[in-house]
N, CA, C and O atoms as a CHARMM CRD file, in Angstrom:
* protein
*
  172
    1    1 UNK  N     33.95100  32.17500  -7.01100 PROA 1      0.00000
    2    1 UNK  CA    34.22300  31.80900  -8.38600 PROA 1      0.00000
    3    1 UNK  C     34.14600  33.03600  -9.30200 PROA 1      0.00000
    4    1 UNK  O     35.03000  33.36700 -10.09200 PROA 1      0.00000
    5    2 UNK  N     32.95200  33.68700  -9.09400 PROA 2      0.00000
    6    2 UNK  CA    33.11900  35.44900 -10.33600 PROA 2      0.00000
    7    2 UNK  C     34.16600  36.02800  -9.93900 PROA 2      0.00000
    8    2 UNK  O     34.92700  36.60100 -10.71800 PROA 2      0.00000
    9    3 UNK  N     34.36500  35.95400  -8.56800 PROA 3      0.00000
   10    3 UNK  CA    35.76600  37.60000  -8.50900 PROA 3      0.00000
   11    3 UNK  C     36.76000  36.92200  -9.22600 PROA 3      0.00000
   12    3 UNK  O     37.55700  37.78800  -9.58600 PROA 3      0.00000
   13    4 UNK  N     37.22000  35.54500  -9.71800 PROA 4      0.00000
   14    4 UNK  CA    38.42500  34.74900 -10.48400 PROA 4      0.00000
   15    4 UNK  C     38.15600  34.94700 -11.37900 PROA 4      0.00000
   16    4 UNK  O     38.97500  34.37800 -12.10200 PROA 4      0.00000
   17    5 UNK  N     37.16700  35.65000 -12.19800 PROA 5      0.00000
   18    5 UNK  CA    36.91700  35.85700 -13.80000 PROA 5      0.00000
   19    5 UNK  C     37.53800  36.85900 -14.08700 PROA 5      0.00000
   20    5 UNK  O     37.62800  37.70800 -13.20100 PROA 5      0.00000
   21    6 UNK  N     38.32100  37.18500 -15.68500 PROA 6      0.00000
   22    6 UNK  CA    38.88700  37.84300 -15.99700 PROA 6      0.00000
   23    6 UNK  C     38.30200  38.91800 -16.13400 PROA 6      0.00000
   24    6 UNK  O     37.12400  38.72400 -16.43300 PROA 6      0.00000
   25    7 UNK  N     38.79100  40.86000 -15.99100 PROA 7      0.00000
   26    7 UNK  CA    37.79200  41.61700 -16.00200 PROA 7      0.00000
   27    7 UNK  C     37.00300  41.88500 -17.31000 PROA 7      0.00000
   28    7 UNK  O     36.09200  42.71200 -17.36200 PROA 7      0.00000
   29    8 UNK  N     37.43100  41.09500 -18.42000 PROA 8      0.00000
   30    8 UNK  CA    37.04800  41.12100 -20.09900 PROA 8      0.00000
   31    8 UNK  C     35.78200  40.00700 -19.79500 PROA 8      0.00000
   32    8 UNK  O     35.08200  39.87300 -20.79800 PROA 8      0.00000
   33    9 UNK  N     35.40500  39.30600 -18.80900 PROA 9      0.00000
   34    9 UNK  CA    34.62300  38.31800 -19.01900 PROA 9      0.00000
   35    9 UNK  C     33.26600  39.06100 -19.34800 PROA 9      0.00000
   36    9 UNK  O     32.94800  40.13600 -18.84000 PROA 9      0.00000
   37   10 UNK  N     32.38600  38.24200 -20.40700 PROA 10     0.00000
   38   10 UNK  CA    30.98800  38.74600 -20.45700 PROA 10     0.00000
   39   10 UNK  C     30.24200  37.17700 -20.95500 PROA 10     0.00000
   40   10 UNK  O     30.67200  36.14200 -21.46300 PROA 10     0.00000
   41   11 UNK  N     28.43200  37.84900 -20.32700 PROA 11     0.00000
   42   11 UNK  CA    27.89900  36.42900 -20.64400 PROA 11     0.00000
   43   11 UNK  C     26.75800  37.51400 -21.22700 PROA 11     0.00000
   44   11 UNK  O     26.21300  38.46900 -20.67400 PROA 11     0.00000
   45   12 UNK  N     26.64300  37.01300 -22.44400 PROA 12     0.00000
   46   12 UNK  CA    25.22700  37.26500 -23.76800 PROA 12     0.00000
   47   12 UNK  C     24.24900  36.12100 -23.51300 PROA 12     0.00000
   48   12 UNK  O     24.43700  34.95200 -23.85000 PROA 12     0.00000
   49   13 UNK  N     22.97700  36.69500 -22.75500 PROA 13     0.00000
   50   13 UNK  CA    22.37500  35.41000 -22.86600 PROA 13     0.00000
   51   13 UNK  C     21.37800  35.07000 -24.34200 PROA 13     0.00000
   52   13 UNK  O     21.42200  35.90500 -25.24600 PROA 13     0.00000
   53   14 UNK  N     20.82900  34.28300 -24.44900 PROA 14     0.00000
   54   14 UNK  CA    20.63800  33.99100 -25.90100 PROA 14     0.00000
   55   14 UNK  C     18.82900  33.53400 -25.71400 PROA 14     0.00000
   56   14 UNK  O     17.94200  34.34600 -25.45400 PROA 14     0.00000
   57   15 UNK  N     18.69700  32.51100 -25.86100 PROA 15     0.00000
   58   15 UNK  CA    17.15800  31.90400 -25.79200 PROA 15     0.00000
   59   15 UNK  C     16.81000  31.34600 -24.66800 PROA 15     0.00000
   60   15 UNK  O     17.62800  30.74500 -23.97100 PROA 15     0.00000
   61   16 UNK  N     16.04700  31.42400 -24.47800 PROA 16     0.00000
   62   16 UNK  CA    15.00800  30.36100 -22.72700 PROA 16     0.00000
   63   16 UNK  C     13.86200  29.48400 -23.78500 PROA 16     0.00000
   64   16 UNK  O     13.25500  30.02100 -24.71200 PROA 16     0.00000
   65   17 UNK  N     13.78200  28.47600 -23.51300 PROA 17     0.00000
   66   17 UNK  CA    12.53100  27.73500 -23.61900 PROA 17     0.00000
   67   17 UNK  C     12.05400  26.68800 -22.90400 PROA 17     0.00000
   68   17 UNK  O     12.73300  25.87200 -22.28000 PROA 17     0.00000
   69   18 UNK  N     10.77500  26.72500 -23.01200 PROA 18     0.00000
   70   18 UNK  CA    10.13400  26.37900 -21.70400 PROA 18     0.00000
   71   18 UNK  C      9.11000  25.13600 -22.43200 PROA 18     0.00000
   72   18 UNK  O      8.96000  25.14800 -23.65300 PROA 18     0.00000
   73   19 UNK  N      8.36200  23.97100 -21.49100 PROA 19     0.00000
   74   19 UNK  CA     8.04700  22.97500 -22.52600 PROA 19     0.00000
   75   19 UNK  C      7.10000  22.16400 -20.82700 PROA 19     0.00000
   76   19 UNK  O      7.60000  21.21300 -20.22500 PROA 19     0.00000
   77   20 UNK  N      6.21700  22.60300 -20.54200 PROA 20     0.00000
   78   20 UNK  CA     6.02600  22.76500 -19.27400 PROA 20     0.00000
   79   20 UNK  C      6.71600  22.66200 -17.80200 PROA 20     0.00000
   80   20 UNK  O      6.71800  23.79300 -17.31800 PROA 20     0.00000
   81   21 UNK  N      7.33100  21.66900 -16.87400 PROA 21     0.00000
   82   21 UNK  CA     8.22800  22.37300 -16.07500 PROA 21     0.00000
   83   21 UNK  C      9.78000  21.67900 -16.53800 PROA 21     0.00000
   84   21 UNK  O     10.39700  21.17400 -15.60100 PROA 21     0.00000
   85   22 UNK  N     10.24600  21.63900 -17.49800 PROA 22     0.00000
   86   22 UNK  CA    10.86700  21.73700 -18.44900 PROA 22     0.00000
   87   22 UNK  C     11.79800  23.04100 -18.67100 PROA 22     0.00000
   88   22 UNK  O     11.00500  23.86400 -19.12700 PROA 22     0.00000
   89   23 UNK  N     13.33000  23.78700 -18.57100 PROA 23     0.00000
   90   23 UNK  CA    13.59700  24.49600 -19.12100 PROA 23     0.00000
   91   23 UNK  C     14.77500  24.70600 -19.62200 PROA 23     0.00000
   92   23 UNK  O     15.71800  24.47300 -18.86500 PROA 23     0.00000
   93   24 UNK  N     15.07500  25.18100 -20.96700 PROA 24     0.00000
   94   24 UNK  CA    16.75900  25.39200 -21.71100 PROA 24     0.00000
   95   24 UNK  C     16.77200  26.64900 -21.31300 PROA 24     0.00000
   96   24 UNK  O     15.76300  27.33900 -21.16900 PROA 24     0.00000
   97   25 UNK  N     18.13700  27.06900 -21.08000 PROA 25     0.00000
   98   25 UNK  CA    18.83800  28.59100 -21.40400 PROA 25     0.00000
   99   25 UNK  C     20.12200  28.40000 -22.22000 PROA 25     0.00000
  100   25 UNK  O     20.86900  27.42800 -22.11500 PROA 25     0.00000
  101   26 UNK  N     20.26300  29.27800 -22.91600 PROA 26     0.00000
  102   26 UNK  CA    21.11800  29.12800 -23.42300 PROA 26     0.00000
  103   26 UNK  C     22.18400  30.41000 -24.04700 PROA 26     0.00000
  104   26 UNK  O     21.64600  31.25900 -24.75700 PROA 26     0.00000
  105   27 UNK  N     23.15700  30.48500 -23.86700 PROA 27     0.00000
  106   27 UNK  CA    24.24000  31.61300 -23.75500 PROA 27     0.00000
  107   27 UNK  C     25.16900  31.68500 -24.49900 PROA 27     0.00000
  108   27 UNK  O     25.33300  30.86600 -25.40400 PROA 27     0.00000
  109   28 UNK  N     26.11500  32.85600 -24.23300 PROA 28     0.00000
  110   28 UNK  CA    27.79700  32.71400 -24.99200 PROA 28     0.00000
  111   28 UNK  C     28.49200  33.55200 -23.85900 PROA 28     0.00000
  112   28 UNK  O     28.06900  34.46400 -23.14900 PROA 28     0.00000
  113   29 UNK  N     29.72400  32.91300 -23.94300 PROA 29     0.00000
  114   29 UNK  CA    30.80700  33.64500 -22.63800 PROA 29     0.00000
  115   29 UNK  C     31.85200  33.72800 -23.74400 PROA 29     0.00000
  116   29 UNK  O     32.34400  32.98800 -24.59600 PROA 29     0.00000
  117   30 UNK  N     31.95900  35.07900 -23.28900 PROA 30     0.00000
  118   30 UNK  CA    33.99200  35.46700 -23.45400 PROA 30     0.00000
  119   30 UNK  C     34.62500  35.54400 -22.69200 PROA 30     0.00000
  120   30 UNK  O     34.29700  35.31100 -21.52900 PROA 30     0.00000
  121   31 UNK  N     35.70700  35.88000 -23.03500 PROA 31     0.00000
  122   31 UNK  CA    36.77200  36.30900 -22.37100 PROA 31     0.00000
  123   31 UNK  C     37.21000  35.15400 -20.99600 PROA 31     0.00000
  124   31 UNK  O     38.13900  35.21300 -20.19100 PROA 31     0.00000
  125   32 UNK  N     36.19600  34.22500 -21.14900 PROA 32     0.00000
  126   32 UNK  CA    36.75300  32.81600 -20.10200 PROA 32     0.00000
  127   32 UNK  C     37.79600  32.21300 -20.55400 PROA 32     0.00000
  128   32 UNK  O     38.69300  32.01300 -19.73500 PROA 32     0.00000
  129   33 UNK  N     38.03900  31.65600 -22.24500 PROA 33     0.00000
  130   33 UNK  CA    38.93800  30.87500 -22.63800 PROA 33     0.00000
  131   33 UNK  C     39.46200  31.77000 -23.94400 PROA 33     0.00000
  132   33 UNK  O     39.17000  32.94200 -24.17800 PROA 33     0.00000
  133   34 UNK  N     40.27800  30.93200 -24.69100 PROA 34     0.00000
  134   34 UNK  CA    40.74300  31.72100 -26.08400 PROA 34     0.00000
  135   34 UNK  C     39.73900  31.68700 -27.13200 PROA 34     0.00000
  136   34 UNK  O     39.96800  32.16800 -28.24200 PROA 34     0.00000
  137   35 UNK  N     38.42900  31.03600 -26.76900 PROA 35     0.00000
  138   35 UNK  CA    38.20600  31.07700 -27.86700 PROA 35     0.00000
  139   35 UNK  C     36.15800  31.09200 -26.76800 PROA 35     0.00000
  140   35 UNK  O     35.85500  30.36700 -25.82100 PROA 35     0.00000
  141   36 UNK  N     35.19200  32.26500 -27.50500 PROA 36     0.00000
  142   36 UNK  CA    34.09200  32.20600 -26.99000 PROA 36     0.00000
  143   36 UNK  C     33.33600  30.62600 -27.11800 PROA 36     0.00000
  144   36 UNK  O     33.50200  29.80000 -28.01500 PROA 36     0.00000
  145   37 UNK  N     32.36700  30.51900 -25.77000 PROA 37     0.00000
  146   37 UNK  CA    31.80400  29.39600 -25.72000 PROA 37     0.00000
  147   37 UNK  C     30.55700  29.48100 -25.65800 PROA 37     0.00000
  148   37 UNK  O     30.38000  30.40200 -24.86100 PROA 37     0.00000
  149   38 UNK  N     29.53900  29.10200 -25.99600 PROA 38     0.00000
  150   38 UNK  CA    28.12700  28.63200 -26.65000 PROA 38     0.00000
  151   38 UNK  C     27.66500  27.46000 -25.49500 PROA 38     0.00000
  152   38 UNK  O     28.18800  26.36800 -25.72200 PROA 38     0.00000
  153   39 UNK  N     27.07100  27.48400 -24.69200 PROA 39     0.00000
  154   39 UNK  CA    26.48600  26.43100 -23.29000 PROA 39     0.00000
  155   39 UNK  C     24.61400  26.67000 -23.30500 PROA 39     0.00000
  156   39 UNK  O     23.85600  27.59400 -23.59800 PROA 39     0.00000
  157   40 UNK  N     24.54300  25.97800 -23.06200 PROA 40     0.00000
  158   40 UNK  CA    22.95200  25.34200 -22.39100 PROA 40     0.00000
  159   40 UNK  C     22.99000  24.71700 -20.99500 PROA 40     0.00000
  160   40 UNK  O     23.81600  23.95500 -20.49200 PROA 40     0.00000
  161   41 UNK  N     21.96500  25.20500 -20.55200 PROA 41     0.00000
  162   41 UNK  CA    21.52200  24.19100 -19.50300 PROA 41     0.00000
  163   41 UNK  C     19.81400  23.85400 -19.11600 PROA 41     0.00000
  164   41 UNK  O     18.79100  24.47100 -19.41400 PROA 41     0.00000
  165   42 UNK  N     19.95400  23.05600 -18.61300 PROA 42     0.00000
  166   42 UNK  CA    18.65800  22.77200 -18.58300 PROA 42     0.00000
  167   42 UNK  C     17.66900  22.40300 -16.87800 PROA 42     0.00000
  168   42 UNK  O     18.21500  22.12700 -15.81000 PROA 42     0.00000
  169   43 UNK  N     16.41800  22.49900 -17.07700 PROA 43     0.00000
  170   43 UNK  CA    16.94400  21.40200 -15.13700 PROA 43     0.00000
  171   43 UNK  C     15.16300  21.81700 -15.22600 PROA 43     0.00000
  172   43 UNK  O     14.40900  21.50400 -14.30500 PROA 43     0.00000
């Protein structure tokens, strides 16, 4: 799946928080679509 990313792709990661075993991350990607994207995940 990465070697299919465009070579402009970049990921800024942003905040982690933690809430005991509990956790967000949360990011921004370019260069995936026309327009940058803002994602979370959690687990």
């Amino acid at each position: 799946m990465i070697a299919g990313f465009p070579a402009n792709f970049q990921y800024e990661p942003g905040m982690a928080v933690a809430d005991g075993d509990l956790v967000m991350v949360q990011g921004r990607y370019t260069g995936w679509g026309p327009k940058p994207m803002i994602a979370a995940s959690s687990g």
